[in-house]
N, C-alpha and C positions, 0 to 999 in steps of 0.2 A: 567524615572527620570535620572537624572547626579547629579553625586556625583562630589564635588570640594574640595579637602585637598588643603590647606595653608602650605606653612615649610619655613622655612629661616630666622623668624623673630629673637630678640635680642637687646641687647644692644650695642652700641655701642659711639666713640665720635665725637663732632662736626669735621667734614669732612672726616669721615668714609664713609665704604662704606659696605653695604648689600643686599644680594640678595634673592627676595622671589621665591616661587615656587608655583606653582599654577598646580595639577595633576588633571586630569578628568577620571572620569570611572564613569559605567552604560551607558544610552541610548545615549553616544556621538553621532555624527551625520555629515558630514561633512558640511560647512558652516556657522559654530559656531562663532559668535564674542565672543571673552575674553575682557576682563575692570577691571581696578585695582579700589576700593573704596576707601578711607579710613573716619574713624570718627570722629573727636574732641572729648573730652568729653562732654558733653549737647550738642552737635551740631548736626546737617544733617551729614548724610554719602554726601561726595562729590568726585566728579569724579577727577582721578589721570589721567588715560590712556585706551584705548583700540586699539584693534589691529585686523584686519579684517581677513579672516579664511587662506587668502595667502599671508599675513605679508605685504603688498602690500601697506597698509593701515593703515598711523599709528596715531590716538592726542592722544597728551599731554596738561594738564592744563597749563598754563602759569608758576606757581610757579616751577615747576618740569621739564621744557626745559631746554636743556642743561646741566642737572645732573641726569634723571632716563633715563634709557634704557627698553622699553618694545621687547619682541621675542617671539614666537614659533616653540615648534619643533612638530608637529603635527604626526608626528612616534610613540612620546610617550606622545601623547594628555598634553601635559604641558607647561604653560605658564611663561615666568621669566621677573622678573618684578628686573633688575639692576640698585642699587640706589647709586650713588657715591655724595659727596661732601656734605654730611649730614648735615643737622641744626636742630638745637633744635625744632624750629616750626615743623620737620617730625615726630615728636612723635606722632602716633597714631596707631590706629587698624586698618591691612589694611583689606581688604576685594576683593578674586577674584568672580568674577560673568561672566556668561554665557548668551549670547543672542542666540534666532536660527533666529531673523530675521536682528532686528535693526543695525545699527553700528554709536552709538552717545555717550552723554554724560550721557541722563538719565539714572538715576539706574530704572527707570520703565521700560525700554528697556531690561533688563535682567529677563531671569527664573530662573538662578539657582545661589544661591550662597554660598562661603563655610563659616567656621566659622570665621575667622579672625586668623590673625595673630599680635600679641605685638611687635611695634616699636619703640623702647627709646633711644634718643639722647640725650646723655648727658655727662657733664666734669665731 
């Protein structure tokens, strides 16, 4: 099993900027894809970003180019998901998740994922 903690989330205001963290521990593995999610409320979890096991390899959804930064530092199996120029629409629950194979958009591509972390944009 791999364990995935979330930290970074908050408040903050329109064109702000935040940064989440994504740590792994237990069965890591090398060749791990990371994926950022996030929720709506009543909505599908939908894909933000992932980033392939040698960074090499980076999407982003459209709505989030040119203002979220996805990296890792695979030293210390964690993944940061940097969010600048914030808007009210990024309010939601992000969600990191782990692949050992795939490297896509589906959240069915992923095994493992953490709890979420609370995103509030707002004036």
């Amino acid at each position: 099993q791999v364990q995935l903690v979330e930290s970074g989330g908050g408040l903050v205001q329109p064109g702000g900027s935040l940064r989440l963290s994504c740590s792994a521990s237990g069965r890591t593995r090398i060749g791990y894809v990371m994926g950022w999610f996030r929720q709506p409320p009543g909505k599908e979890r939908e894909f933000v970003a992932a980033i392939s096991w040698s960074g090499g390899s980076i999407l982003y959804t459209d709505s989030v180019k040119g203002r979220f930064t996805l990296s890792r530092d695979n030293s210390k199996n964690t993944t940061y998901l940097q969010m600048n120029s914030l808007k009210p629409e990024d309010t939601d629950v992000y969600y990191c998740a782990a692949s050992n194979a795939d490297f896509g958009r589906g959240a069915a591509a992923y095994d493992y994922w953490g709890q979420g972390a609370q995103d509030a944009v707002a004036s």
